[in-house]
ZAMARGU-4260 file (C-alpha; in steps of 0.2 Angstrom, whole numbers, plus 5000, padded with zeros to 4 digits):
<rodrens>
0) 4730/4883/4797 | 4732/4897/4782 | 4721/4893/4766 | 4730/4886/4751 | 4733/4898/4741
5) 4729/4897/4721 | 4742/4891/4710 | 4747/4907/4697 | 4741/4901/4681 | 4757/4902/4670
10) 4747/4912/4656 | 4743/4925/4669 | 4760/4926/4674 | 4768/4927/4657 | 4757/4943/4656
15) 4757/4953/4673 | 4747/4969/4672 | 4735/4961/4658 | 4719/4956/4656 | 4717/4936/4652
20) 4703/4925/4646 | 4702/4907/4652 | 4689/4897/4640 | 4685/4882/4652 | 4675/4868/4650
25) 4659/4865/4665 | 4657/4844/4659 | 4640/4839/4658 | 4632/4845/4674 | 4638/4833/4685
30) 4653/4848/4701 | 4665/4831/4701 | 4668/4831/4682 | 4677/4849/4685 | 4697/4846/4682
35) 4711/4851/4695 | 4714/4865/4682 | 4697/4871/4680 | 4695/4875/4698 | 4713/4882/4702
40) 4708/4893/4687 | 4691/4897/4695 | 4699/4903/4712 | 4710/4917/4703 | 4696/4923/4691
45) 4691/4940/4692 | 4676/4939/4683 | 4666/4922/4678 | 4656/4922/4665 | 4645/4906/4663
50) 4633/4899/4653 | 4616/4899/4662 | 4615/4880/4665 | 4634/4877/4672 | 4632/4894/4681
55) 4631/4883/4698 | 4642/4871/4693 | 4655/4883/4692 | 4654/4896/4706 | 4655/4887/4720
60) 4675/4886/4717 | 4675/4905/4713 | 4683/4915/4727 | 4670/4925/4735 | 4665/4945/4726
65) 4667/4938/4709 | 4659/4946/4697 | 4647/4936/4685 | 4639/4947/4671 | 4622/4938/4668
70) 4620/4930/4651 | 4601/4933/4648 | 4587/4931/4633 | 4588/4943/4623 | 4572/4939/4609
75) 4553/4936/4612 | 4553/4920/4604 | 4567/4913/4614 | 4556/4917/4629 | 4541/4910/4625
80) 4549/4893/4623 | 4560/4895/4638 | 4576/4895/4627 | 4591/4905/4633 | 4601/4913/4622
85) 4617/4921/4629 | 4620/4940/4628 | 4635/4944/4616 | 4646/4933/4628 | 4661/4941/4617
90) 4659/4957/4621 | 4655/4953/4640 | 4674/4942/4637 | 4682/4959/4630 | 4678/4973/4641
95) 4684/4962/4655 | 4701/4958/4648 | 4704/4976/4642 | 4700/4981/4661 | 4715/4970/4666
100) 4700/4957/4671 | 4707/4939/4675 | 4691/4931/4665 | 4686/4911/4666 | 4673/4911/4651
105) 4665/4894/4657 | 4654/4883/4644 | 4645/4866/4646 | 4655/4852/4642 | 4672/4854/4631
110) 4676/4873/4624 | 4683/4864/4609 | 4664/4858/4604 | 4658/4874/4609 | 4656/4886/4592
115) 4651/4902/4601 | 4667/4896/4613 | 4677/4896/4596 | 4671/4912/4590 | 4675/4922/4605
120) 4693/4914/4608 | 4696/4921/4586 | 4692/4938/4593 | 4705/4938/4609 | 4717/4933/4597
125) 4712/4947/4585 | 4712/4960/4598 | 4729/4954/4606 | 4722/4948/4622 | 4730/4932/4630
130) 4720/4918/4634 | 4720/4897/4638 | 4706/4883/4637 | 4705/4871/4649 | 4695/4857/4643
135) 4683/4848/4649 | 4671/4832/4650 | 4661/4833/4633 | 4643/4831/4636 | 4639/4822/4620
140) 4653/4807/4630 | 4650/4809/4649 | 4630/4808/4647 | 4633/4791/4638 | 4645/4785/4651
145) 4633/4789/4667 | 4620/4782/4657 | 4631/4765/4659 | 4632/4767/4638 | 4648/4760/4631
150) 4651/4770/4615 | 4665/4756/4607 | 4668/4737/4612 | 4684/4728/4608 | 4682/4728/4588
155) 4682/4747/4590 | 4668/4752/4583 | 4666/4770/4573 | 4657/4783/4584 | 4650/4797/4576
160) 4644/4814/4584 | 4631/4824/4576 | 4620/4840/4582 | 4603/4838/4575 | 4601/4856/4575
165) 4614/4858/4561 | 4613/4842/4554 | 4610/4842/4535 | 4605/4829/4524 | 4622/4825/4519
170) 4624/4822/4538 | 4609/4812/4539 | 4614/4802/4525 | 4631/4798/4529 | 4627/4790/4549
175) 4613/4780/4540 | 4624/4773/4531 | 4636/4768/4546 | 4635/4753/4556 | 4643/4762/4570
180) 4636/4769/4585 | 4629/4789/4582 | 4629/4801/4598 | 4614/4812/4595 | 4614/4830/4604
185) 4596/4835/4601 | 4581/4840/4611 | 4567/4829/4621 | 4553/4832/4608 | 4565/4833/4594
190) 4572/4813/4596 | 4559/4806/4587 | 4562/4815/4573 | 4581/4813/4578 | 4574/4794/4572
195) 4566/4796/4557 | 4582/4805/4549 | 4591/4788/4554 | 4579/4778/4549 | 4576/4784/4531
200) 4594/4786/4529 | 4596/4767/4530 | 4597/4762/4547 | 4586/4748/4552 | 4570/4754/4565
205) 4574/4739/4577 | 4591/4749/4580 | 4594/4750/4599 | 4592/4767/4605 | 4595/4776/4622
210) 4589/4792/4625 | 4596/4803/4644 | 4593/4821/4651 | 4601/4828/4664 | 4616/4818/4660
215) 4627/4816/4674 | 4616/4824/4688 | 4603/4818/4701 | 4590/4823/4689 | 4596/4810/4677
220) 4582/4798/4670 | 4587/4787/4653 | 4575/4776/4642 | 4577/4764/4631 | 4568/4761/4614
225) 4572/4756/4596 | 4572/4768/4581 | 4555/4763/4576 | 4547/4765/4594 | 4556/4777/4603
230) 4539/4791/4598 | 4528/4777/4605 | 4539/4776/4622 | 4539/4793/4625 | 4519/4794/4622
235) 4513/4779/4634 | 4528/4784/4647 | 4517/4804/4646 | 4535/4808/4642 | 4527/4819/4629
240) 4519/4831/4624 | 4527/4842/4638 | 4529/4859/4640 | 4550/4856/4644 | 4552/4847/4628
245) 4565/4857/4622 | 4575/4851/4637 | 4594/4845/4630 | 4596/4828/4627 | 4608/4815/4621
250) 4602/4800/4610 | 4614/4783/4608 | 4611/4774/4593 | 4617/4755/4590 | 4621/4740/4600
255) 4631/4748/4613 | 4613/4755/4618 | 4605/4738/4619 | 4593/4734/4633 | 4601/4721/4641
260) 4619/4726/4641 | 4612/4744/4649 | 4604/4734/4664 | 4620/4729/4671 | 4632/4743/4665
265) 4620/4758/4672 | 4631/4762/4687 | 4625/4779/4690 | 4606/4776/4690 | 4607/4762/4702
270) 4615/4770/4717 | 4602/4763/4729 | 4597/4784/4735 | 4597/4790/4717 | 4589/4806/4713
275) 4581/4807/4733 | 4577/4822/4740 | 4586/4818/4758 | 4582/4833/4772 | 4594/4835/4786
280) 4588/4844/4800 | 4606/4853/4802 | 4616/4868/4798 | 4625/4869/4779 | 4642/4870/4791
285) 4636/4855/4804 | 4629/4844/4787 | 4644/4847/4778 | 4653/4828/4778 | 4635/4821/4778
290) 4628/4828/4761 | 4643/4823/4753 | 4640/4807/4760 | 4623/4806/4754 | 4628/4811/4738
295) 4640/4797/4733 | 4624/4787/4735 | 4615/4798/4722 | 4604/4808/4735 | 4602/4828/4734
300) 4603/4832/4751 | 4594/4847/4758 | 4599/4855/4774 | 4587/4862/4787 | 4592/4871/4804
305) 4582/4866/4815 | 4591/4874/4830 | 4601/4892/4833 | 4616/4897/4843 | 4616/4913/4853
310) 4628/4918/4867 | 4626/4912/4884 | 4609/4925/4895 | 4627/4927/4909 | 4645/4927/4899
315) 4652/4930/4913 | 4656/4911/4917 | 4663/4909/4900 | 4672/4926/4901 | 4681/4918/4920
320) 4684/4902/4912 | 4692/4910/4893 | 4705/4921/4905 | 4707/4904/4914 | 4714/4896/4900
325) 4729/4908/4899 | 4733/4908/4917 | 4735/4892/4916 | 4720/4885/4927 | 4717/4871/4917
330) 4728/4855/4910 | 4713/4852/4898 | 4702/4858/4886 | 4687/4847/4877 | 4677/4853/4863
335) 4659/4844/4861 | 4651/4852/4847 | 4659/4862/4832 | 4647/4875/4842 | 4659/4877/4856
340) 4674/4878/4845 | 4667/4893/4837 | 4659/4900/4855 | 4676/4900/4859 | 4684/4907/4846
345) 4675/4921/4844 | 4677/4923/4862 | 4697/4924/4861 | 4696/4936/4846 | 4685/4948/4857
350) 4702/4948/4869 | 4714/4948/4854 | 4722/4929/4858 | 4723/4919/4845 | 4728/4899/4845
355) 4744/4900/4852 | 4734/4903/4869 | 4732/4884/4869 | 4749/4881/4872 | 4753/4867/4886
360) 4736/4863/4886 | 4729/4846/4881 | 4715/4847/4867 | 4700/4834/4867 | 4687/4836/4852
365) 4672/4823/4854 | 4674/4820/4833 | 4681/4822/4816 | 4671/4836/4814 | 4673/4846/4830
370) 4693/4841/4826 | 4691/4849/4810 | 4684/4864/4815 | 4701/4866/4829 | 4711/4863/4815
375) 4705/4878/4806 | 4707/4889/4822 | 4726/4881/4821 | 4725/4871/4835 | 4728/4850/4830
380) 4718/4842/4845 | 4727/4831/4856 | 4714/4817/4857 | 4699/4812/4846 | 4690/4794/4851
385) 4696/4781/4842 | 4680/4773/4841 | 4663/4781/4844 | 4662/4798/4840 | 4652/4804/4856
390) 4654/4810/4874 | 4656/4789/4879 | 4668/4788/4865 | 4679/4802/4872 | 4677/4795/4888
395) 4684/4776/4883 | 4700/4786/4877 | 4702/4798/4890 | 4717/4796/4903 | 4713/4795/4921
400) 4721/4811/4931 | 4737/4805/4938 | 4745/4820/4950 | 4765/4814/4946 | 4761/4816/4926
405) 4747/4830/4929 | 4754/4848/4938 | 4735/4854/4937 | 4718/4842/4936 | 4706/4853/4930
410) 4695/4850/4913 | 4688/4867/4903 | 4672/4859/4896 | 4664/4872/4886 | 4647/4866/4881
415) 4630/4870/4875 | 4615/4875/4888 | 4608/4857/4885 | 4619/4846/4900 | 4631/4835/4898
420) 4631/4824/4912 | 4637/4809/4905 | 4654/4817/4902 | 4654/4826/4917 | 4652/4811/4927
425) 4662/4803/4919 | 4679/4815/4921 | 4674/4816/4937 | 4677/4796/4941 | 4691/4798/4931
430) 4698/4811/4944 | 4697/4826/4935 | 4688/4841/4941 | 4677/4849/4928 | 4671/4866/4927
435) 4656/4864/4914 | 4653/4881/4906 | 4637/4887/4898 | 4646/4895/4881 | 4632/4894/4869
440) 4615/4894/4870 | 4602/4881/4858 | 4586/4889/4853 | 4573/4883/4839 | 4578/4891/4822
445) 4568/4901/4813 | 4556/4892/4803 | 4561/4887/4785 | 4555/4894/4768 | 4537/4889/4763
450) 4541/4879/4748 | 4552/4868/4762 | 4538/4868/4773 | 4526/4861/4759 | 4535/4848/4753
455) 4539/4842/4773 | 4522/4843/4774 | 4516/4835/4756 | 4530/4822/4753 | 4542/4831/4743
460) 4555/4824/4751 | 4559/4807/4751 | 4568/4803/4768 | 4572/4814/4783 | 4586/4812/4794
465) 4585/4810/4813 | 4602/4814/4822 | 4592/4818/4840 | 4576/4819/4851 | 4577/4839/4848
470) 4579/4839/4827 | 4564/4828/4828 | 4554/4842/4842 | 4561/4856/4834 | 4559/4851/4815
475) 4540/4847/4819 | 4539/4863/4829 | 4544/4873/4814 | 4540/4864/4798 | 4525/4853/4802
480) 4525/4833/4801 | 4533/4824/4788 | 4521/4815/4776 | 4517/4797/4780 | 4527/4793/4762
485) 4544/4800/4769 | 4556/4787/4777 | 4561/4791/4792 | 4578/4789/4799 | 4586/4788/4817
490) 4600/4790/4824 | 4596/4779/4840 | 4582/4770/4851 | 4578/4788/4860 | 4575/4797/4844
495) 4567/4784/4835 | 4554/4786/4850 | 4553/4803/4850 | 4549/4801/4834 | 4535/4788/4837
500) 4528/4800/4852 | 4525/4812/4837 | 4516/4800/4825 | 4528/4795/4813 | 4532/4780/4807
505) 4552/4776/4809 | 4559/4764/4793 | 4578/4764/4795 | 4588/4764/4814 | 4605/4767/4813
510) 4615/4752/4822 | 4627/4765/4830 | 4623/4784/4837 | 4632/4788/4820 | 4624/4801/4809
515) 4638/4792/4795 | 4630/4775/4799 | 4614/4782/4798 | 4617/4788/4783 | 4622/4769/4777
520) 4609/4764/4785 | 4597/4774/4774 | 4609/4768/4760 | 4606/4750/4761 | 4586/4752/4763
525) 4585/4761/4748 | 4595/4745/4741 | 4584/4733/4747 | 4569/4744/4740 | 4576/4744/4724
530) 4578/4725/4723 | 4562/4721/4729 | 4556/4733/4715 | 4566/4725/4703 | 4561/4707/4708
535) 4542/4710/4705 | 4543/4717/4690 | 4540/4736/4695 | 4546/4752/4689 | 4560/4759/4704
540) 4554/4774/4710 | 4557/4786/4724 | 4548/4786/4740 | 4538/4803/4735 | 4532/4795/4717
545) 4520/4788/4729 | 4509/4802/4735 | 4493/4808/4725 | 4498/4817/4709 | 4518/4814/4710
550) 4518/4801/4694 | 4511/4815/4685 | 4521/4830/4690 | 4536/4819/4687 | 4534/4818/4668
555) 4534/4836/4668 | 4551/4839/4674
</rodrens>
């Protein structure tokens, strides 16, 4: 199937031959918070040009060869406190446009709040050069929301915004004299002061105050304080003094903030895998449905080859069996692995076939995943189990051979060097002849990068998933023994002894040879370990808070 192609943005089009500016607006942090408009402007820009901290947010949806002019610190004193500030973004915005550029100029949260954003859309408009703003999520009310910090209730409360970096006292004065709730955009080691400006412009010291960084991300931590003691919080929680105190944050002020109303409406916080550090022994391509899983439950997942393909030591039985396939030796074809999909087509492309070579040949792919990867070859398999996604799965589905329905009752089943018996077998009783075919071989990966390897090693990561025997083996082979603190995960009784045969201690077993259960599985201990936290009084943390040290380096960050 051909890749969708980007919608022409109808400013572009108005101007053909031109350069154009698109001002969009990156949210808060969080990739989800990007509009439908934001990222079909993304895959037509020529250039992106991105504010340091939404950089990654953004470019990910950029078509690949984009250019992104670095937007760097530019003074001493900017460096020393770890401050960027941006190159002159409008001339960056200019030369691009006057080159013809199609240029997305993307900015944290809304482009509308953004002065600098302001400025530079002033000068395309002075210089003639067409241009749009996509908004976006504004930081100063997403943070609140992920926080689970209603800003108004049904009396409708005023909400007032203010930047404490520009805020005068007529500013000050003003809020404090509001009963409203104020939305602070200030700094980590600047609330407090944030605080006092509140507090002696009239606003009581028992107010209710939140205070959130890395709104809307993994990263995400929130606390809750009054007026008068948020300077004490942060001092006995080592919050402060730290040497990323100039970190952004946004501070809620009023009863919307209040304690007790926060504990039940702090959705984003509580998902029961927020803010882990998950490894998954697999490939970026193999882990792709699995990370995302993880993430809806608040994990940042971290993929980890543990094995490489190379071609098979003899092609020549995959060479015999690839030329069988349009001779028509074969009534079917099944795919066990998205490795075999790609073994294959590579293999078709070295003989200049393409997907229409599959025609009149039945399809079988053991999962959604391997059927995905068909689908993108252009071929739409034929059968896909309807219950387990395995090689017993495949089998429960697969049609006997019957020789008044089928001319021809031989199976293609191009595998890895690892057998597959069980399927085998299994055609075989089924009356089918098989010719099992080595197309691919499974080697140990290369061993990760030795940040990886330390924090396998010394608990940086809080859970490790198992999907087979050979992740476990290889995984230990290459990166060392995860630390006793990790949770370990498993796909199945074999693995989970595998595991054990190498000294570690397995926490969570998956109820089917799943890696999407698993993940669930995973899911729900983390629930029940944030209960159990909650119902004795302590503080929820994360699996690697518990090693030597970790409290400590936490506050830092």
């Amino acid at each position: 199937m051909s890749p969708t192609r980007p919608t022409t943005s109808p400013a572009s089009a108005a101007f053909p031959g031109h350069g154009h500016v698109t001002f969009l607006g990156a949210g808060p942090g969080d990739p989800g918070l990007l509009t439908l408009r934001a990222v079909e402007a993304l895959a037509g820009a020529d250039v992106l040009i991105a504010e340091p901290e939404v950089l990654e947010v953004v470019r990910g949806h950029a078509r690949a060869g984009v250019s992104t002019p670095e937007l760097t610190v530019v003074d001493e004193a900017s460096t020393t406190v770890g401050v960027p500030v941006l190159r002159d973004a409008t001339n960056l915005v200019m030369e691009a446009a006057r080159g013809g550029k199609r240029v997305v100029r993307a900015v944290t949260g809304d482009p509308g709040l953004d002065g600098n954003a302001g400025q530079e859309m002033l000068a395309c408009a002075s210089a003639g050069i067409p241009f749009e703003v996509v908004p976006g999520v504004a930081t100063a009310v997403g943070v609140p929301a992920y926080a689970g910090v209603p800003l108004r209730d049904a009396q409708g409360t005023d909400v007032r915004f203010v930047d404490a970096r520009t805020a005068d006292d007529r500013c000050w004065a003003e809020v404090g004299a509001s009963d409203g709730t104020v939305v602070v955009s200030t700094s980590l080691d600047s609330v407090a002061a944030a605080a006092g400006e509140l507090v002696s412009a009239g606003r009581k010291p028992d107010t209710p105050l939140t205070v959130t960084i890395a709104g809307t991300t993994t990263r995400q931590r929130t606390w809750t304080a009054t007026l008068g003691t948020i300077a004490q919080v942060f001092k006995q929680g080592k919050v402060l003094p730290s040497p990323e105190g100039h970190r952004p944050a946004i501070a809620v002020v009023g009863e919307r903030s209040a304690p007790a109303q926060r504990d039940q409406l702090a959705w984003f916080e509580s998902k029961p895998l927020f803010g882990w550090r998950v490894l998954v022994p697999r490939t970026k391509e193999q882990a792709a449905s699995l990370s995302d899983q993880l993430r809806s439950y608040g994990a940042v997942p971290h993929e980890v080859p543990t094995i490489a393909v190379e071609p098979p030591r003899t092609p020549q039985q995959m060479e015999r069996a690839v030329k069988g396939l349009v001779t028509g030796r074969y009534e079917w074809i099944a795919f066990t692995s998205v490795n075999a999909v790609k073994a294959v087509r590579e293999k078709f492309e070295e003989y200049g076939l393409d997907a229409r070579a599959f025609a009149g040949i039945k399809v079988a792919a053991v999962g959604e995943q391997t059927a995905a990867a068909l689908v993108d070859f252009g071929v739409k398999p034929d059968l896909v189990p309807s219950g387990e996604q395995s090689a017993a799965g495949l089998l429960e589905d697969w049609p006997p051979y019957d020789p008044v329905f089928d001319p021809i009752d031989r199976v293609f089943l191009p595998r890895a060097d690892i057998a597959t018996e069980t399927l085998v077998a299994g055609l075989i009783e089924l009356g089918w002849e098989v010719d099992d075919v080595t197309a691919y071989r499974t080697v140990r990966a290369s061993p990760p990068p030795a940040d990886t390897r330390e924090a396998i090693k010394g608990g940086g990561f809080d859970a490790v998933l198992f999907t087979s025997s050979s992740t476990v083996r290889n995984l230990v082979g290459i990166a060392g023994k995860p630390h006793n603190v990790t949770v370990i995960a498993c796909i199945g009784p074999a693995t989970a002894k595998t595991a054990e045969e190498h000294g570690l201690r397995v926490d969570v077993l998956s109820p089917e040879p799943s890696v999407h259960k698993l993940a669930e599985a995973l899911a729900e201990f983390g629930l029940r370990r944030r209960a159990a936290a909650l119902e004795a009084g302590d503080p929820v943390t994360r699996p690697s808070e518990r090693r030597p040290g970790a409290r400590r380096r936490r506050t830092t960050t």
